[in-house]
KOLLUMRO-314693 format. One record per residue: x, y, z of N, C-alpha, C in turn. Coordinates in Angstrom, 2 decimals. Example, Ala and Ser with C-alpha at 12.3 -4.5 7.8 and 13.67 -1.06 7.14 Angstrom:
<nu=13.19; nv=-5.69; nw=7.80; cau=12.30; cav=-4.50; caw=7.80; cu=13.20; cv=-3.30; cw=7.80>
<nu=12.85; nv=-2.25; nw=7.08; cau=13.67; cav=-1.06; caw=7.14; cu=12.90; cv=0.03; cw=7.87>
***
This chain:
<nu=60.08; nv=22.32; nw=-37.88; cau=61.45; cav=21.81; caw=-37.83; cu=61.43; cv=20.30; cw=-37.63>
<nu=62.25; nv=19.43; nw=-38.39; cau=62.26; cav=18.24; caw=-37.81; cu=63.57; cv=18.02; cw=-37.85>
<nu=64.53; nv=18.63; nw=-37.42; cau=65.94; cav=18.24; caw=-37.15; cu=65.51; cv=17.70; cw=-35.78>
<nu=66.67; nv=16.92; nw=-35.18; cau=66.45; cav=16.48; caw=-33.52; cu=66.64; cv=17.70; cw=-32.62>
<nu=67.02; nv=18.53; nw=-32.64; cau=67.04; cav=19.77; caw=-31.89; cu=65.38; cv=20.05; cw=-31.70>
<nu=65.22; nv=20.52; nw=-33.19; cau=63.68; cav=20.79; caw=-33.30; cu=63.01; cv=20.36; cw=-32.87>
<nu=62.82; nv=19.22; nw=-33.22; cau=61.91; cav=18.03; caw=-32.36; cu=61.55; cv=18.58; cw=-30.55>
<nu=62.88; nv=18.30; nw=-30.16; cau=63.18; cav=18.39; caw=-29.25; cu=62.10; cv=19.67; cw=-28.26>
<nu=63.11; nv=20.65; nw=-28.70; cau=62.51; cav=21.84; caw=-28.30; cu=60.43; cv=21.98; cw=-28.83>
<nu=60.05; nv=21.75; nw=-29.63; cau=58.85; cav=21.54; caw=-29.90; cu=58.14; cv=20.83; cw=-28.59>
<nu=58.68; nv=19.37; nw=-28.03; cau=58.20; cav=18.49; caw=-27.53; cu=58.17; cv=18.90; cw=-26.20>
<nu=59.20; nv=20.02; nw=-25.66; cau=59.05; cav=20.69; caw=-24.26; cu=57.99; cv=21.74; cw=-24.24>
<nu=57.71; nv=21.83; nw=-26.26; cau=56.19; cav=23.26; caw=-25.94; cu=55.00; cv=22.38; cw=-25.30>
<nu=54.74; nv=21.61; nw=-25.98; cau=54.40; cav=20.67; caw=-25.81; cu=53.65; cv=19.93; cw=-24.44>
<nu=54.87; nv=19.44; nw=-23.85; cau=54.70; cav=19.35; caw=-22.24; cu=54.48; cv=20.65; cw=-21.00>
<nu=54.68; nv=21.11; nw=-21.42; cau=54.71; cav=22.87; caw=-20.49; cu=53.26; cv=22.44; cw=-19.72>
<nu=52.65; nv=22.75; nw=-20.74; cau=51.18; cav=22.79; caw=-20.56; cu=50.49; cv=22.01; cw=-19.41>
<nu=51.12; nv=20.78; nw=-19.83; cau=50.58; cav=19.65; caw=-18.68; cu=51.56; cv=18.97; cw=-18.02>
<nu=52.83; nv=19.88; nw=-17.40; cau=53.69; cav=20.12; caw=-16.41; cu=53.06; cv=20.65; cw=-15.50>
<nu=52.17; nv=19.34; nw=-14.42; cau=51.31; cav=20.42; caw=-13.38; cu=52.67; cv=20.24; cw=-12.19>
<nu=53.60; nv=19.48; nw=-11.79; cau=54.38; cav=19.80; caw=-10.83; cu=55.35; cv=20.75; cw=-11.39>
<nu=55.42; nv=20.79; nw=-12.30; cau=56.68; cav=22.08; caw=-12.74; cu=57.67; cv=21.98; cw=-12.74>
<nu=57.97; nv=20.71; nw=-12.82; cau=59.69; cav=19.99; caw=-13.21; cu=60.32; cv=20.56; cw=-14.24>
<nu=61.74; nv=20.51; nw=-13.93; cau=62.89; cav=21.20; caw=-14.40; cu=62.87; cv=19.59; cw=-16.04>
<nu=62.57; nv=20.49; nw=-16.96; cau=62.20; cav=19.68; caw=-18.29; cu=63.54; cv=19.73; cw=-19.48>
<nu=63.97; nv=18.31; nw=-18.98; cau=65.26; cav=17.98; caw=-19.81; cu=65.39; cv=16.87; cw=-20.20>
<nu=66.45; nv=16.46; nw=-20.97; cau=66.58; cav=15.36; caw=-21.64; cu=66.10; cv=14.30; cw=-20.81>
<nu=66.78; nv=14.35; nw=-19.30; cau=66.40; cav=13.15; caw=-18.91; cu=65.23; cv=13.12; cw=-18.08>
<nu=64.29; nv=13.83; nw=-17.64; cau=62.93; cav=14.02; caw=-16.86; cu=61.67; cv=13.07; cw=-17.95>
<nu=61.66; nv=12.31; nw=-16.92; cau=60.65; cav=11.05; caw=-16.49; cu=59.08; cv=11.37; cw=-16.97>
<nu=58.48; nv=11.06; nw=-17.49; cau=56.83; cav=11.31; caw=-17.65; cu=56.34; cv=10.79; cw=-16.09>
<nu=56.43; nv=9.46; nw=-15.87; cau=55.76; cav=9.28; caw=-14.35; cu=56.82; cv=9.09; cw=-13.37>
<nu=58.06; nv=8.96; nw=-13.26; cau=58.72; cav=9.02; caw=-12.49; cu=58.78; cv=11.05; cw=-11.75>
<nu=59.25; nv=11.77; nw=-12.93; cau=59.24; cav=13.16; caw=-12.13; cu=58.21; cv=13.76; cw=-11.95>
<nu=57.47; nv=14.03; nw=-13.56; cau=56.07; cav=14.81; caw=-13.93; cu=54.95; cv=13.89; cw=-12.92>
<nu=54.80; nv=12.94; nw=-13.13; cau=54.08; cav=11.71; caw=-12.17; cu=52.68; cv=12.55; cw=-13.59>
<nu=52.78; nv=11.71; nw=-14.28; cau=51.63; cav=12.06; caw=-15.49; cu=51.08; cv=10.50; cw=-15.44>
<nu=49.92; nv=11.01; nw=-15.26; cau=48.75; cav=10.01; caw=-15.23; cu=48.66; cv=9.31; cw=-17.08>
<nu=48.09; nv=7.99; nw=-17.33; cau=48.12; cav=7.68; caw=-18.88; cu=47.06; cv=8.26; cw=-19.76>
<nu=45.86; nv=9.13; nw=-19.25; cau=45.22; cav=10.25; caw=-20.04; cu=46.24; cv=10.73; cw=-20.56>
<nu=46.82; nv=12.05; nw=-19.36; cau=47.90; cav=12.78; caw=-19.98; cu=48.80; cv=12.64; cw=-20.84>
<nu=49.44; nv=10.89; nw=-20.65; cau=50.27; cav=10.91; caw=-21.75; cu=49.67; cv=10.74; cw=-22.83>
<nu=48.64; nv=10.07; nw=-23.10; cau=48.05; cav=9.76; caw=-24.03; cu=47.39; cv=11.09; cw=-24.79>
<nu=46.84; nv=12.01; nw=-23.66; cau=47.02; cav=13.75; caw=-24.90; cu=48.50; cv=14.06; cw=-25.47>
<nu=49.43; nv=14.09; nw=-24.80; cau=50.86; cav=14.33; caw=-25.23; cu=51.24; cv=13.83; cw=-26.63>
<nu=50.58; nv=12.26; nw=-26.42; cau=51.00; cav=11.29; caw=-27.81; cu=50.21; cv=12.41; cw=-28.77>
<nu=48.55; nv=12.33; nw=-28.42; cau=47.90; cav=12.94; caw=-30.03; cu=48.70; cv=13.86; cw=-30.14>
<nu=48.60; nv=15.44; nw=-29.13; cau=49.22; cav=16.21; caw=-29.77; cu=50.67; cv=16.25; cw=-30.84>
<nu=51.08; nv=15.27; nw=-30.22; cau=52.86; cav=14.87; caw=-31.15; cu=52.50; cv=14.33; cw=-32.64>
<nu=51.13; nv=13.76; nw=-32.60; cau=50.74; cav=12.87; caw=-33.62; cu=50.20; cv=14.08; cw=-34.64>
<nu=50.13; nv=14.52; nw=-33.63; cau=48.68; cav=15.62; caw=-35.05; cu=50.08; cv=17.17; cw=-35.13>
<nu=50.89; nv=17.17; nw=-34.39; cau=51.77; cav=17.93; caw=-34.54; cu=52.98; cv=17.82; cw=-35.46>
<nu=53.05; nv=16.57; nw=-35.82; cau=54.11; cav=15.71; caw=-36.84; cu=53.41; cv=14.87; cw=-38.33>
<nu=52.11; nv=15.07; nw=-38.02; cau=51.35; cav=14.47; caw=-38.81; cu=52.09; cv=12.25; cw=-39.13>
<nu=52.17; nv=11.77; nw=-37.66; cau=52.75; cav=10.58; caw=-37.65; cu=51.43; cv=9.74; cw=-36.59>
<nu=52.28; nv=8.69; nw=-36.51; cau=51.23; cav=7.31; caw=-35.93; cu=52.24; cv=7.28; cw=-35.09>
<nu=52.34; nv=7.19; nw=-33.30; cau=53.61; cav=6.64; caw=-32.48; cu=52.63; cv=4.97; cw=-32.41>
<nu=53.54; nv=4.11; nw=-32.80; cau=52.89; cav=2.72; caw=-31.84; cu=52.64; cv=2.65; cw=-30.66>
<nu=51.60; nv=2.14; nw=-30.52; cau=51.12; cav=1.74; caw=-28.62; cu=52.17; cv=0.80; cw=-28.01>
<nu=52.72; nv=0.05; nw=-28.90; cau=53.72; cav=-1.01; caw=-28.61; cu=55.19; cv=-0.32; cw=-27.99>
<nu=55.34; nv=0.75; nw=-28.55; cau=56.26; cav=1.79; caw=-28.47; cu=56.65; cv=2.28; cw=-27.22>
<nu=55.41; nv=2.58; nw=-26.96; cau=55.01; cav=3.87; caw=-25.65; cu=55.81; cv=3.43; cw=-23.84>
<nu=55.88; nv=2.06; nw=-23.83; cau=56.46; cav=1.60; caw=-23.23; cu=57.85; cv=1.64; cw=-22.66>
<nu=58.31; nv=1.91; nw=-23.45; cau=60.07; cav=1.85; caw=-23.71; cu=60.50; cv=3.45; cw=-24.07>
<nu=59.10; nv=4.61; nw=-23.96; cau=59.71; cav=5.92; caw=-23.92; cu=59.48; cv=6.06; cw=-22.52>
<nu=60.40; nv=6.50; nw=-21.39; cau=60.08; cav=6.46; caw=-20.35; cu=60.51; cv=8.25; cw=-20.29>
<nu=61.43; nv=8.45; nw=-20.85; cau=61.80; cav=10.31; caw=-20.92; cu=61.25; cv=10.83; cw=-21.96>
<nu=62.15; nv=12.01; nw=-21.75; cau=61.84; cav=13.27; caw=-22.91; cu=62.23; cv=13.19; cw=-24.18>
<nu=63.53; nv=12.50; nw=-23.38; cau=65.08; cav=12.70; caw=-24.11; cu=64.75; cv=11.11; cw=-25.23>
<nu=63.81; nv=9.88; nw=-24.80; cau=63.47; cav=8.99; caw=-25.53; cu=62.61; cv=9.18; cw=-26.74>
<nu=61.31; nv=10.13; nw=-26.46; cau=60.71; cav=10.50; caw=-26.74; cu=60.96; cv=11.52; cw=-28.03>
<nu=61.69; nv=12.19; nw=-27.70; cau=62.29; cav=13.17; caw=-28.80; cu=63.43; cv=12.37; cw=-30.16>
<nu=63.69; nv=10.79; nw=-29.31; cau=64.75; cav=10.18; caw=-30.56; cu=63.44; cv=9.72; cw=-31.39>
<nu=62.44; nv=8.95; nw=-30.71; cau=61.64; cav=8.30; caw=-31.04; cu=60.53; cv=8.66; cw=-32.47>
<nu=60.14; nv=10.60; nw=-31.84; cau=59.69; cav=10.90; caw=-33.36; cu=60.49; cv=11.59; cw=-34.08>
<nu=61.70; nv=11.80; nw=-33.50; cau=62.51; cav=12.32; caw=-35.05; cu=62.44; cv=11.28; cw=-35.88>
<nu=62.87; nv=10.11; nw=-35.08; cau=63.00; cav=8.52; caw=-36.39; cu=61.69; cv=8.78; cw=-37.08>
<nu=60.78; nv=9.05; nw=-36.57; cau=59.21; cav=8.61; caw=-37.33; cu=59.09; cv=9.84; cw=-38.51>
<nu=59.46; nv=10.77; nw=-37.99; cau=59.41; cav=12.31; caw=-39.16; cu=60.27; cv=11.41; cw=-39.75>
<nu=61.37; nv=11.32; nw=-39.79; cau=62.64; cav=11.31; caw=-40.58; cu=62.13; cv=9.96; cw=-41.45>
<nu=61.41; nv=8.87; nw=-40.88; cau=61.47; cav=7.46; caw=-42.14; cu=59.98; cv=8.27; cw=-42.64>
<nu=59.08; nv=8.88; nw=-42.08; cau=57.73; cav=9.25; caw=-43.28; cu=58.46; cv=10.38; cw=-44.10>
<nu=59.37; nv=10.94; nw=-43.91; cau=60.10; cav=11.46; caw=-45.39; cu=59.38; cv=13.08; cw=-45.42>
***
């Protein structure tokens, strides 16, 4: 699916996994503010999204996704402009 719903819901399969505090996972829940995810972790999160969307997220990027809810606008745009 790459509607933004899709996305969406994909990107919470996604995180489950390496939800070791077990935060309530919504639009607006934090990578290191709630989850407190170390930058390994995010940095598995990115490949998996990468190799799960078949996309590139910029490193330049990564910065300015601080949620879920960012995160999920961020690769719909990227599905949606690789067509």
């Amino acid at each position: 699916m790459t509607d933004r719903a899709g996305v969406y819901a994909r990107i919470i399969e996604l995180i489950e996994p390496l939800n070791a505090k077990k935060v309530a996972l919504t639009e607006a829940t934090t990578f290191a503010g709630d989850m407190e995810m170390d930058s390994l972790t995010v940095m598995d999160l990115v490949a998996s999204m990468e190799d799960e969307w078949d996309i590139l997220i910029p490193l330049n990027m990564l910065p300015d996704l601080e949620t879920i809810g960012q995160v999920a606008d961020a690769v719909h745009g990227l599905v949606t402009k690789k067509g």
